[in-house]
C-alpha positions as CSV (number, residue, x, y, z in Angstrom):
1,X,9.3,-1.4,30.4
2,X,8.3,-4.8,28.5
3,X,5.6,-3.4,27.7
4,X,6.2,-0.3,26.3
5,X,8.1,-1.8,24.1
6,X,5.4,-4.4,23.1
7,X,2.8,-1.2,22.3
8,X,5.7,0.5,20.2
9,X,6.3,-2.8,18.2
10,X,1.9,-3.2,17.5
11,X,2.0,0.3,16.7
12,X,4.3,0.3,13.8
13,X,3.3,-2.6,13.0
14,X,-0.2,-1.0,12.6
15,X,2.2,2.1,10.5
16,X,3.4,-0.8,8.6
17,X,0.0,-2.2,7.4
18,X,-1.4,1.1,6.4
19,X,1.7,1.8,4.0
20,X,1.1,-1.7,2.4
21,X,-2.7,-1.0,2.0
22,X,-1.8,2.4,0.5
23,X,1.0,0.9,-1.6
24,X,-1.5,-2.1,-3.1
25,X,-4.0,1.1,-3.4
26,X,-1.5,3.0,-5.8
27,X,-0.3,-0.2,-7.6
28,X,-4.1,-1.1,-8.5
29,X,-4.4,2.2,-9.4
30,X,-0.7,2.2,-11.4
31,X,-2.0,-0.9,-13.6
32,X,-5.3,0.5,-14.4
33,X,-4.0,3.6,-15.9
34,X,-1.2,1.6,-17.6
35,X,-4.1,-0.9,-18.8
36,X,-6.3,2.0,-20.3
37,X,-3.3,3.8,-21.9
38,X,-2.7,0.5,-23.4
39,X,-6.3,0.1,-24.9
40,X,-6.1,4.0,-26.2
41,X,-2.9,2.6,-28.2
42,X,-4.1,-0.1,-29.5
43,X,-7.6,1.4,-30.8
């Protein structure tokens, strides 16, 4: 029983870590985009 509930706890913890990668993927992406638009306005 122990652990089971050990492997649950590493595997959304694995879950967790590919949401952050993927949310630091789109945020990169986000302030790229935002920093372009902003260089098209100001030209």
């Amino acid at each position: 029983m122990e652990e089971r509930v050990q492997d649950v706890r590493a595997g959304s913890r694995g879950h967790l870590d590919d949401l952050e990668q993927r949310r630091s993927r789109v945020d990169i992406f986000v302030c790229h985009w935002l920093y372009s638009s902003l260089i098209l306005l100001l030209v």
